[in-house]
C-alpha positions in Angstrom: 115.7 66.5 54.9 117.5 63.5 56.2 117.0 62.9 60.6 119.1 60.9 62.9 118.0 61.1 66.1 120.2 59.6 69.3 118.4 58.8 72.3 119.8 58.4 75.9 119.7 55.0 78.0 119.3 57.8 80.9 118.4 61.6 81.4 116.4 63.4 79.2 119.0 64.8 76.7 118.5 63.3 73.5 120.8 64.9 69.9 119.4 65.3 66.5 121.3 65.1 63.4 119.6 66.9 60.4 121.2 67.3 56.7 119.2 69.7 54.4 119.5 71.3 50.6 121.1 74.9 50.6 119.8 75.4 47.7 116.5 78.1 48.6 119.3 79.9 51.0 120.8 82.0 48.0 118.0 83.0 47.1 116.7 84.1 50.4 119.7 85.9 50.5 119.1 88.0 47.6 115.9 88.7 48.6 116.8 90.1 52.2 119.9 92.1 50.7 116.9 93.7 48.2 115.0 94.9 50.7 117.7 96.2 52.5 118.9 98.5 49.2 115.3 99.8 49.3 116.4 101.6 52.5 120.1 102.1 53.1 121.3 105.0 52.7 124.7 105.9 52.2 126.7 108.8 51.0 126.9 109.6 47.1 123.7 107.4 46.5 120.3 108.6 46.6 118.5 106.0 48.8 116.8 102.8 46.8 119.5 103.3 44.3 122.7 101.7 46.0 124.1 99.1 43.8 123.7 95.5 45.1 126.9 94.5 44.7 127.8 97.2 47.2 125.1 96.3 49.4 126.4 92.5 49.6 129.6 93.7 49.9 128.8 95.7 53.3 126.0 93.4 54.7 126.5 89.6 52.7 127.9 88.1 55.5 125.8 88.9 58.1 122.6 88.3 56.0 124.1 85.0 54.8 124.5 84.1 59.0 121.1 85.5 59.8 119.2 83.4 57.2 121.7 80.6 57.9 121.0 80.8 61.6 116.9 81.5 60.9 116.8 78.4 58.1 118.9 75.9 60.9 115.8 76.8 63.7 113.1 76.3 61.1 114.9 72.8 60.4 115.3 72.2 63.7 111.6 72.1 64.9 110.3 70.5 61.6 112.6 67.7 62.5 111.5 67.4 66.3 108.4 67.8 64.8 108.7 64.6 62.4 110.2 62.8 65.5 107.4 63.7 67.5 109.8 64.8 69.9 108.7 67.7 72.7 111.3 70.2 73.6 112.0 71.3 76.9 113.9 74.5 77.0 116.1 75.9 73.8 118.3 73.6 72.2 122.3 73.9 71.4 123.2 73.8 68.3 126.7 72.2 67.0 128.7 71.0 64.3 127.2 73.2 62.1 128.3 73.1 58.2 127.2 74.5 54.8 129.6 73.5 52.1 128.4 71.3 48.4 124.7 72.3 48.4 123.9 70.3 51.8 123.7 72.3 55.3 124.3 70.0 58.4 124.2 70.5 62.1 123.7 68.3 65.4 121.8 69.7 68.3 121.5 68.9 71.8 118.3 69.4 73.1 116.0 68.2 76.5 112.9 66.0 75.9 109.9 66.6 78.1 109.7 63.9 80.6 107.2 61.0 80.7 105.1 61.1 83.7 102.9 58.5 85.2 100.1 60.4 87.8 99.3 57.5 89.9 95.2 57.0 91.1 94.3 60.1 93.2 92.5 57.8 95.5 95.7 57.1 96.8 96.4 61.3 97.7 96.0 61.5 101.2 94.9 65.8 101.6 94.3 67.7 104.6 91.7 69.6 103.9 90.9 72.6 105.9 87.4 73.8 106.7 86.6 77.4 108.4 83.5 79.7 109.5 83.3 83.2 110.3 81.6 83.1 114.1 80.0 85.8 115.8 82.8 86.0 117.7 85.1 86.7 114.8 83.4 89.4 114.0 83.1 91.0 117.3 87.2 90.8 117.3 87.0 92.5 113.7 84.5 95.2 115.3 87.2 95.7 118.6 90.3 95.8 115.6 88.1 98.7 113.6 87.9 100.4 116.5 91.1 100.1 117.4 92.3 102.2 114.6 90.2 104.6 115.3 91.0 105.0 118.9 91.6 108.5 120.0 93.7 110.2 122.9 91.6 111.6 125.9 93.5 113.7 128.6 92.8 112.8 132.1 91.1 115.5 134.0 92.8 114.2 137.3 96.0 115.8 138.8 96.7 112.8 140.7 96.9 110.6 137.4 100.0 108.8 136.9 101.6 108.2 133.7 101.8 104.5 132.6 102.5 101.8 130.0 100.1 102.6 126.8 99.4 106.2 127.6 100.6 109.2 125.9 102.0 112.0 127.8 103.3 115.1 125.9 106.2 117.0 127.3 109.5 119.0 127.2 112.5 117.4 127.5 116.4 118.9 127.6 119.0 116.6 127.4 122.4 117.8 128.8 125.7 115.4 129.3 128.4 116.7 131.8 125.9 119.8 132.6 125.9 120.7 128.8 123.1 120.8 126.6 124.1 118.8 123.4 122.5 119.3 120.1 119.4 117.4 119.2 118.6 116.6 122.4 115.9 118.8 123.7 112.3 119.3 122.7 108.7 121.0 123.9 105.3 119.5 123.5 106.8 116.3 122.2 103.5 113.5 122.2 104.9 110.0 123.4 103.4 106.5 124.0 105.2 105.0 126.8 106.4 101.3 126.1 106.4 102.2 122.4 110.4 102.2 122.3 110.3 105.1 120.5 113.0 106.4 122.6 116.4 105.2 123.9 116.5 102.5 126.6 115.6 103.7 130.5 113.9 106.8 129.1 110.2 105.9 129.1 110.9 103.7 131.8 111.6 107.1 133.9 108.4 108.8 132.8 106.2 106.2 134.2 104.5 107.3 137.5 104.8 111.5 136.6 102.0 113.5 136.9 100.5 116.2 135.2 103.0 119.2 135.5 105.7 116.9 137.2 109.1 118.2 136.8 111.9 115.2 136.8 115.7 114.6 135.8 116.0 111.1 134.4 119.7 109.4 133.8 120.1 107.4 130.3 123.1 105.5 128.9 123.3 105.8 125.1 124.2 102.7 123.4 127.0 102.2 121.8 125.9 101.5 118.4 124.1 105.0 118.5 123.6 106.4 115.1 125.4 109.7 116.5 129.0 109.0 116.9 129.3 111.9 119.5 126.3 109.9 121.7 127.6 106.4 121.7 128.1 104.9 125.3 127.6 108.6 126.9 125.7 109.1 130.3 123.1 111.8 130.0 120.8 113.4 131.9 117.1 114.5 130.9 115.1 117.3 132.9 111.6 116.1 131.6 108.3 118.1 132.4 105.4 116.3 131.6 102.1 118.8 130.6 99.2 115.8 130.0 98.5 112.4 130.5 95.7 110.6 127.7 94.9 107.3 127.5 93.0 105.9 124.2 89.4 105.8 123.9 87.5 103.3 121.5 84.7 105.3 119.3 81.2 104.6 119.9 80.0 102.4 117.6 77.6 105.2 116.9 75.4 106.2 113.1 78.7 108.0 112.4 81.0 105.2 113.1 79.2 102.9 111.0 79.1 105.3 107.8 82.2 106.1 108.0 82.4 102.7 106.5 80.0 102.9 103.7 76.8 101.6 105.7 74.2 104.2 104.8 71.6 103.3 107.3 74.2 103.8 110.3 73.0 100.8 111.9 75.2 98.3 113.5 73.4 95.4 112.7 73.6 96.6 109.0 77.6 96.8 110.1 77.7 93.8 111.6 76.2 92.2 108.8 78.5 93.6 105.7 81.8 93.1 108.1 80.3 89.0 108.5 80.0 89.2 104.7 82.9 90.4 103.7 84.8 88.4 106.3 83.2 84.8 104.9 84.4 86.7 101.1 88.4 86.4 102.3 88.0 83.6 104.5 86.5 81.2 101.7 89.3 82.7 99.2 91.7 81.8 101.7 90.4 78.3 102.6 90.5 77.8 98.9 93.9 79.0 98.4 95.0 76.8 101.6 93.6 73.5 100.1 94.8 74.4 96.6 98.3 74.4 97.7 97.9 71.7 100.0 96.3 69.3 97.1 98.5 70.1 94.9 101.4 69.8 97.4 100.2 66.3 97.7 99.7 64.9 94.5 103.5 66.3 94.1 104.7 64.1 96.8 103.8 61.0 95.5 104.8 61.2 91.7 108.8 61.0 90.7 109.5 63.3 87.5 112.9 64.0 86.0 112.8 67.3 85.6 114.4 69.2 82.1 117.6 71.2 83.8 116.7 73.9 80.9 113.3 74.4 82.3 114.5 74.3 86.0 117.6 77.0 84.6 115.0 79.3 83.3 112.5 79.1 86.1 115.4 79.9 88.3 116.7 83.3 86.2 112.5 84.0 85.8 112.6 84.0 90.0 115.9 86.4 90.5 114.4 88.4 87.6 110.9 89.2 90.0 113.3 89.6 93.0 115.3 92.1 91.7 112.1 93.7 90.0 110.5 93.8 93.4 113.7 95.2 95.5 114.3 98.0 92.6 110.6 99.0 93.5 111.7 99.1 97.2 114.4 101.5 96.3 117.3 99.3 96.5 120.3 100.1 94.1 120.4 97.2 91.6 124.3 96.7 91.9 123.6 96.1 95.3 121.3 93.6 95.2 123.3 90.5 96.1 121.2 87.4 95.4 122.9 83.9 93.6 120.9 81.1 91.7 121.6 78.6 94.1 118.7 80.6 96.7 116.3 80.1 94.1 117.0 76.2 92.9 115.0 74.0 95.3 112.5 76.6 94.8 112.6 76.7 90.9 112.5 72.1 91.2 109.4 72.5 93.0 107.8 74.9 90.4 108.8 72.6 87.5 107.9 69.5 88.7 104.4 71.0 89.9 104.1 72.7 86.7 104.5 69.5 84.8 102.6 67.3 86.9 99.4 69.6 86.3 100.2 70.0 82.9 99.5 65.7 82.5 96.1 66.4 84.7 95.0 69.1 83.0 95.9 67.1 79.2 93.8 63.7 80.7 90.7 65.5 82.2 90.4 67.8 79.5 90.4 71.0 82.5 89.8 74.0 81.2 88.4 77.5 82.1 85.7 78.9 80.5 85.1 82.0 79.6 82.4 82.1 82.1 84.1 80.8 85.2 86.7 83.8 83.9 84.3 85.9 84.5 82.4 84.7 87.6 86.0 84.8 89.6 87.1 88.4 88.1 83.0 89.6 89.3 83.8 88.0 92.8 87.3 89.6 93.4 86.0 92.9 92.1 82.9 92.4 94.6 84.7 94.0 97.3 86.5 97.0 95.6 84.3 100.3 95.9 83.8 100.0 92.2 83.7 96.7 90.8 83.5 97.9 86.9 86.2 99.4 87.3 88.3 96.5 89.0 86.5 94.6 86.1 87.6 96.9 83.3 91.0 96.7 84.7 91.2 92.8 84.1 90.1 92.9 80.6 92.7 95.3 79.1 95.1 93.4 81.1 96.3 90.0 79.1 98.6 88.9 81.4 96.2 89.5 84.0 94.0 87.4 82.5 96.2 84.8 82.3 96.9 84.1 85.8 93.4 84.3 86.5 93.1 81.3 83.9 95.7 79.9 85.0 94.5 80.0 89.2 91.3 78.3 87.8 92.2 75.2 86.0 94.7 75.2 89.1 91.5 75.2 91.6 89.8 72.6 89.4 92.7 70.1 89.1 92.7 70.7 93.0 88.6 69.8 93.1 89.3 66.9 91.0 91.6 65.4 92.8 90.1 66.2 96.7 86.6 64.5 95.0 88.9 61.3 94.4 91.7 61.6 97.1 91.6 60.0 100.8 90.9 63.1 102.8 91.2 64.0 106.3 89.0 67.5 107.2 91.0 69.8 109.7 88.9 72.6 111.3 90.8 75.8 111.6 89.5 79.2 112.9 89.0 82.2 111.1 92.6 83.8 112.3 94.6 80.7 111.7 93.6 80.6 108.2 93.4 84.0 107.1 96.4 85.7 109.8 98.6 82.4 109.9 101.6 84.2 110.8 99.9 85.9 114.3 
């Protein structure tokens, strides 16, 4: 095998020139068109006993291309190989010829990049630090109450209806003095201020009473769903029947073992919600400083990036965004999405991607099959059944993976906080674990 190899004052594309013997590829040729007789079947022969001449008559020139094509790739990565070349991506192949006992072919192909990962001393990482307070926990208490709270009529005649109580009622909706369809109803349940209704309509039940009779005026809007509706004045004759405001539980033996807690306690309560809370918040921190050391090892090292690798990361990032719309429900023909949403995204990926890759190849990171382990038995912790969350893992390779792969992630990150100028930023439990509220 003769190699010329051409490589680029700039970029990253480099071309390879490789000349080889043809003279195995007949006989590879034979040999696939054999084992192709031993199972064709076609009509007046009993199968296995189709004459090879009319098996390379039908199928020669497509097995000469396939073993053609197979023999180029096989050339093709000995040769890097011999170069000690590392592809990025799939090469192209041109130029490609087989004629006097010699196949040649050129092909264009992206090099891995060099990358120099400067002293992590010089990082400079925010790093985040959080504790679950008594107080968070009380909030948690309040929120699991919350969705639990209950609707308690009001005994009193004299109670008005307000904001955040639920009255149910009859209501019949009428425009110019005629009752239109849809718009009447008995023993409806509604939460005023919810907007469940159209504009001006819950506004006009606050202040009725129990048994209150009232006509309300509304103006539909006039992008109304109902064609027939839009922009029309209509009166509703409402007659309210109750008035209930929510009631929190008690935080009573059956309150508390309604979440698992078989003593019914609420220090026992208090105590597993604190537990579980410092579970999710520690994940979180983690995740949080993770991102943000890796963010910032990123910032300060220049990589030219392989387009290939960008190109696929790109078509890998529609792919799970049309995956995950499908799921929604959405009709894959109209999913309207373009590469260009997805490149700066896809450049950030790569470039992070390689960067660890250099870490992970200097410091020898790795995870173990024990720290595997250790972090599947801590997510599962908080499932109802851990072996089973366990057993799921396991029989999952892919699953695995990522776990492996959010490990030597987390120790690169250690690594380089244990080195890195860092500034510590105290954040509360909401901030880190509800950033968006």
């Amino acid at each position: 095998m003769q190699v010329t190899v051409e490589k680029p004052e700039q970029g990253l594309e480099h071309k390879i020139s490789v000349n080889f013997p043809s003279a195995d590829l007949n006989s590879q040729v034979e040999k696939r068109l054999n084992e192709i007789r031993r199972t064709i079947k076609m009509d007046g022969f009993r199968p296995g006993k189709v004459p090879l001449n009319v098996v390379k008559k039908r199928h020669g020139a497509q097995v000469e291309q396939e073993i053609l094509g197979e023999k180029v790739q096989q050339m093709f990565y000995e040769a890097v190989a011999q170069e000690s070349l590392k592809v990025a991506g799939y090469p192209m192949f041109d130029e490609l010829d087989n004629k006097d006992g010699t196949v040649s072919f050129v092909a264009r192909f992206e090099t891995y990049p060099e990358i120099s990962v400067p002293e992590f001393s010089g990082v400079k990482v925010e790093k985040v630090t959080s504790d679950v307070t008594d107080e968070d926990v009380e909030k948690m208490i309040t929120r699991l109450r919350e969705q639990r709270m209950a609707w308690k009529p009001s005994k009193s005649a004299a109670k008005k209806a307000k904001k955040g109580e639920q009255v149910i009622m009859d209501f019949i909706g009428k425009i110019d003095g005629e009752v239109f369809e849809g718009g009447s109803a008995e023993n409806v349940p509604l939460e005023i201020g919810s907007g469940r209704m159209i504009h001006g309509f819950e506004d006009g039940v606050i202040g009725m009473k129990k048994g209150e009779e009232k006509t309300i005026e509304v103006t539909f809007p006039e992008d109304y769903q109902a064609d027939h509706l839009k922009g029309k004045l209509a009166t509703f004759d409402i007659t309210v029947h109750s008035i209930s405001t929510q009631q929190l539980p008690e935080i009573d033996e059956e309150f508390v073992k309604s979440f698992g807690v078989e003593d019914g306690t609420e220090a026992s309560l208090r105590t597993e919600i604190k537990e579980n809370m410092e579970k999710e918040l520690s994940r979180a921190v983690q995740n949080l400083n993770r991102t943000a050391t890796l963010d910032a090892l990123q910032s300060v090292v220049d990589v030219q990036l392989p387009k290939a690798l960008v190109d696929q990361e790109v078509q890998n990032l529609m792919n799970n965004m049309v995956q995950q719309m499908k799921q929604q429900g959405m009709n894959e023909k109209d999913i309207n999405i373009s590469a260009d949403m997805y490149q700066a995204d896809a450049e950030k990926r790569v470039k992070l991607g390689l960067i660890i890759g250099d870490v992970i190849r200097a410091n020898s990171v790795e995870a173990s099959d024990s720290d595997v382990d250790a972090f599947i038995s801590e997510q599962a912790s908080s499932y109802e059944d851990p072996s089973e969350v366990i057993g799921w893992y396991k029989e999952n390779p892919q699953a695995l993976n990522e776990v492996k792969a959010i490990i030597v992630e987390n120790k690169v990150a250690e690594k380089i906080i244990d080195e890195a100028s860092v500034t510590e930023v105290a954040k509360t439990f909401e901030e880190v674990v509800n950033p968006a509220l």
